[in-house]
C-alpha positions in Angstrom: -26.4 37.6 -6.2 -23.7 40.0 -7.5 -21.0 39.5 -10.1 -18.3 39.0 -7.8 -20.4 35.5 -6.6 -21.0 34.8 -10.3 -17.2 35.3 -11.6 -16.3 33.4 -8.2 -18.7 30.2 -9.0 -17.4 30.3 -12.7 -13.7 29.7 -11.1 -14.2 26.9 -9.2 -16.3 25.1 -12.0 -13.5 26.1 -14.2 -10.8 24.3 -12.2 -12.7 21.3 -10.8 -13.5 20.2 -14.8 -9.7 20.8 -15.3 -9.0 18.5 -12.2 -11.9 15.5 -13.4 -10.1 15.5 -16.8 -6.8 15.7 -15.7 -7.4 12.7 -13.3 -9.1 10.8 -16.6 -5.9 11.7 -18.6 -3.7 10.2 -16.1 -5.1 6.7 -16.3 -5.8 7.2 -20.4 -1.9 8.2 -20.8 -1.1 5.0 -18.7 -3.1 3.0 -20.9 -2.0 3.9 -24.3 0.8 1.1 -24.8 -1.3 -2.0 -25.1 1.5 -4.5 -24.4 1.8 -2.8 -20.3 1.2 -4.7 -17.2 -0.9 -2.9 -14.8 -0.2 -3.6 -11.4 -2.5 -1.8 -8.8 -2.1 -1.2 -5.1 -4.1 -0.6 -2.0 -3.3 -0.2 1.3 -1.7 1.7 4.3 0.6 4.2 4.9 3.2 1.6 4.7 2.8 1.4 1.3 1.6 4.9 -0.3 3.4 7.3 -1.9 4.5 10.5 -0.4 5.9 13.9 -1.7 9.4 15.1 -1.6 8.7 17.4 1.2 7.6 14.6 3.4 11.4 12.9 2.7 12.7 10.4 3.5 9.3 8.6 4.7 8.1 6.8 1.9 5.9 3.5 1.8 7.1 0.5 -0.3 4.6 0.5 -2.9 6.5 3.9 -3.6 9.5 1.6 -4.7 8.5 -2.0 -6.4 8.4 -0.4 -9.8 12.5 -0.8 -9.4 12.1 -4.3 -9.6 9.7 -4.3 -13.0 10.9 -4.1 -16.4 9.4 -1.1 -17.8 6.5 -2.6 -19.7 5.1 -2.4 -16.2 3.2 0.1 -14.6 2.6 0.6 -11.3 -0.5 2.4 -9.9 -0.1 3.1 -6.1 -3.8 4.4 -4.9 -3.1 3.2 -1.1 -3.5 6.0 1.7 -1.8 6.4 4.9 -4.3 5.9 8.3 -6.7 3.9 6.2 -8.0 0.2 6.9 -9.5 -2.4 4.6 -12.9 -0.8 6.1 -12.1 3.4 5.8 -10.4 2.6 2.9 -13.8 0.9 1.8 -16.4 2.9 3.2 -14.6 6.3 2.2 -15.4 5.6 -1.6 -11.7 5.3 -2.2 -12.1 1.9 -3.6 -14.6 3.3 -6.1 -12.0 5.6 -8.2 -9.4 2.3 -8.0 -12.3 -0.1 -9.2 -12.7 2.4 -11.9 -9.7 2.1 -13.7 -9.0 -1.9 -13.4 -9.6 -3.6 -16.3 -9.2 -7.5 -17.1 -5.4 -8.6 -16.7 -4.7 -6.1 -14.1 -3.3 -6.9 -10.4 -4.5 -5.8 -7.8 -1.9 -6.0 -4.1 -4.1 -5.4 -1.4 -2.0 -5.0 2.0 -4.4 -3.8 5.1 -4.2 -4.5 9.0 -2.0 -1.7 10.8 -5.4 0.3 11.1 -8.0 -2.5 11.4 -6.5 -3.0 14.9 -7.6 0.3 16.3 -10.5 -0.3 18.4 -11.4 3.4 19.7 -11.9 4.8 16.1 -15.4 2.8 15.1 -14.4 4.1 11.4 -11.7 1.9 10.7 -11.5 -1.3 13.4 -12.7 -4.9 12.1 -12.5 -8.0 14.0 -9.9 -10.0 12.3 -11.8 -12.7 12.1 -15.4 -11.4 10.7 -15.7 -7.5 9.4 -12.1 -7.4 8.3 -12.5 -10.9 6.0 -15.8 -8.9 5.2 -14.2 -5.7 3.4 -11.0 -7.3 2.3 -13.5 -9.9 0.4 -15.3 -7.2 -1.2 -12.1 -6.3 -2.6 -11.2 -9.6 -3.6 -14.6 -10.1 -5.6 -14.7 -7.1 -7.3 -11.1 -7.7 -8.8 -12.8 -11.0 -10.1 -15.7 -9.8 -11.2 -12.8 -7.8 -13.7 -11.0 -10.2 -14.8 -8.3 -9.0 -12.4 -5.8 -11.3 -10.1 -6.1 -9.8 -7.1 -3.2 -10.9 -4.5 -3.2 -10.0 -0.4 -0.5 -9.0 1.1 -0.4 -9.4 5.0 1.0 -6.3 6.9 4.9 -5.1 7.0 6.0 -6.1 10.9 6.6 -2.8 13.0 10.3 -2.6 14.7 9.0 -3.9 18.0 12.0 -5.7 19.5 12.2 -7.6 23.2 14.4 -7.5 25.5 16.6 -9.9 24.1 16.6 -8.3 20.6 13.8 -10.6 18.8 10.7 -9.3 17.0 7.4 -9.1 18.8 4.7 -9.9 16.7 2.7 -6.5 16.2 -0.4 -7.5 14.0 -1.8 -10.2 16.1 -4.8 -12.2 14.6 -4.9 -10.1 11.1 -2.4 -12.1 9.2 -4.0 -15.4 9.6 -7.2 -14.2 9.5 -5.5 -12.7 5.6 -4.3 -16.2 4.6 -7.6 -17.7 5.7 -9.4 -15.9 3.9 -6.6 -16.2 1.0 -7.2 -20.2 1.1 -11.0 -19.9 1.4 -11.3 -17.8 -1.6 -8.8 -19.5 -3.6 -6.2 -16.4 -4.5 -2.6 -15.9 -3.4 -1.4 -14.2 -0.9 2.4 -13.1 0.1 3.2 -13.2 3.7 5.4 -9.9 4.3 4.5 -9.8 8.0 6.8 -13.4 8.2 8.8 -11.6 6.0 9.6 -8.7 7.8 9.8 -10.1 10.7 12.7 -12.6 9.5 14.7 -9.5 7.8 14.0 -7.7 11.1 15.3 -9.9 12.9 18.0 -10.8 11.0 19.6 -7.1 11.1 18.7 -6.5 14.2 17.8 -3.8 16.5 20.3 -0.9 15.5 20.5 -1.7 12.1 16.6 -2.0 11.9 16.3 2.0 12.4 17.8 2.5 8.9 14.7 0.9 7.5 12.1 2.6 9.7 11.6 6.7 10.3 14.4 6.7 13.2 16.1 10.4 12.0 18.7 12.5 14.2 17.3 16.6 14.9 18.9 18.1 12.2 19.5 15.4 9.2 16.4 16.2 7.4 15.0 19.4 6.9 11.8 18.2 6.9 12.1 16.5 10.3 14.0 19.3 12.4 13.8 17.8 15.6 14.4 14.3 14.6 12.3 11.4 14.8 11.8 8.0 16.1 9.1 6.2 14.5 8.9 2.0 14.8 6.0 2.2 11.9 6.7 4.4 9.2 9.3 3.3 6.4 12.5 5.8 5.5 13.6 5.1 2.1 16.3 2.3 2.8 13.5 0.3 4.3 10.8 1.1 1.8 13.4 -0.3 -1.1 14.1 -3.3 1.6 9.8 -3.9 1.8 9.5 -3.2 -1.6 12.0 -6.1 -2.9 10.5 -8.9 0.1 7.0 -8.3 -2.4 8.6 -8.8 -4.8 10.4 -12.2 -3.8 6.8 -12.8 -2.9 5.6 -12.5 -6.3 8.1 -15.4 -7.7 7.8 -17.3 -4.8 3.6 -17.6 -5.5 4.7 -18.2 -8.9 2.8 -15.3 -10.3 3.0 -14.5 -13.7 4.1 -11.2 -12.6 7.7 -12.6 -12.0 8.4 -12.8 -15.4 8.4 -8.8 -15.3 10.8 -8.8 -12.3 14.4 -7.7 -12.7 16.1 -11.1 -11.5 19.6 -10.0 -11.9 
């Protein structure tokens, strides 16, 4: 092999130790202050966090650390196009499993991708393989010493004719709170939620809460967009503070760390 291969292999050794101890540092630097709360989250696309140049889309999970006090931190590992199964399967779940440690939370909010049938990677029936993976999430929070809490999907903006909500998610959300009662841990239902904000604001109003953009507003989106899925920032600030109602409604002890004002 010549030197070039040699100086090449060196390289990328080089920078993928840099990368393995830079993602250690991150969760090391987060855990310095003993007194923090460590709130995790998993999910969708609905929740993750997205870069600047993806503005204004951005998932709720990207906003609930507004409503902490600052002894919180919030740790959002979701991923967009991922179900409670590819999320599972991928090894994804292994990196977040990784860094929870005993008093953590854990927000686990899957379903817009369990429903796709064609794509044998990430469907579950709602009723047997998707209580199967969100389960394994659920025991190895406990296992931990973690409270882990499901969330049941954000509604899409799916209006009728007559301007009302049409339920999107079909059996996943009560297949989420069945399997919240048979294993004994909360659960905040944001489908309901949503749908009652949704509804409540309406059909025009609802566009400033999901990715509906006019050709030329955002850089980013050129031609515009009209997307009845993904959350602009309005609505992921809108999502964000429904979870976090959820939180005090449970009666978690995670509402004594939510601005109330």
């Amino acid at each position: 092999m010549n030197q070039k291969f040699w100086i090449l292999f060196v390289f990328v050794l080089i920078c993928s130790t840099i990368l393995f101890v830079s993602f250690d540092s991150v969760a090391l630097i987060n855990r310095k202050n003993p007194d923090s709360i460590h709130v995790y989250l998993i999910g969708d696309s609905t929740v993750s966090t997205y870069k600047p140049n993806a503005a204004p889309k951005m998932g709720w999970g990207q906003k609930i650390n507004e409503f902490f006090h600052d002894s919180v931190v919030v740790h959002n590992l979701s991923v967009p196009g991922r179900s409670s199964k590819s999320f599972y399967e991928e090894g994804r779940f292994k990196i977040v499993n990784k860094q929870l440690e005993q008093g953590d939370y854990l927000l686990i909010q899957f379903g817009h991708n369990d429903a796709k049938k064609a794509d044998a990677r990430r469907y579950t029936d709602p009723f047997t393989t998707y209580k199967v993976y969100l389960k394994k999430y659920i025991a190895a929070a406990k296992e931990k010493g973690v409270v882990p809490i499901l969330v049941t999907p954000v509604e899409r903006r799916n209006f009728s004719a007559n301007g009302a909500i049409i339920d999107s998610h079909g059996d996943y959300p009560l297949a989420m709170k069945q399997l919240a009662a048979e294993e004994n841990v909360d659960l905040i239902d944001l489908t309901t939620k949503s749908k009652q904000l949704f509804n409540e604001i309406g059909p025009e109003n609802t566009k400033k809460v999901f990715l509906w953009l006019e050709p030329g507003e955002y850089d980013h989106f050129p031609e515009g967009k009209k997307d009845n899925t993904h959350l602009q920032e309005e609505g992921a600030y809108q999502i964000a503070a429904l979870v976090a109602k959820g939180l005090i409604e449970i009666n978690s002890p995670l509402q004594h760390y939510i601005n109330q004002e």
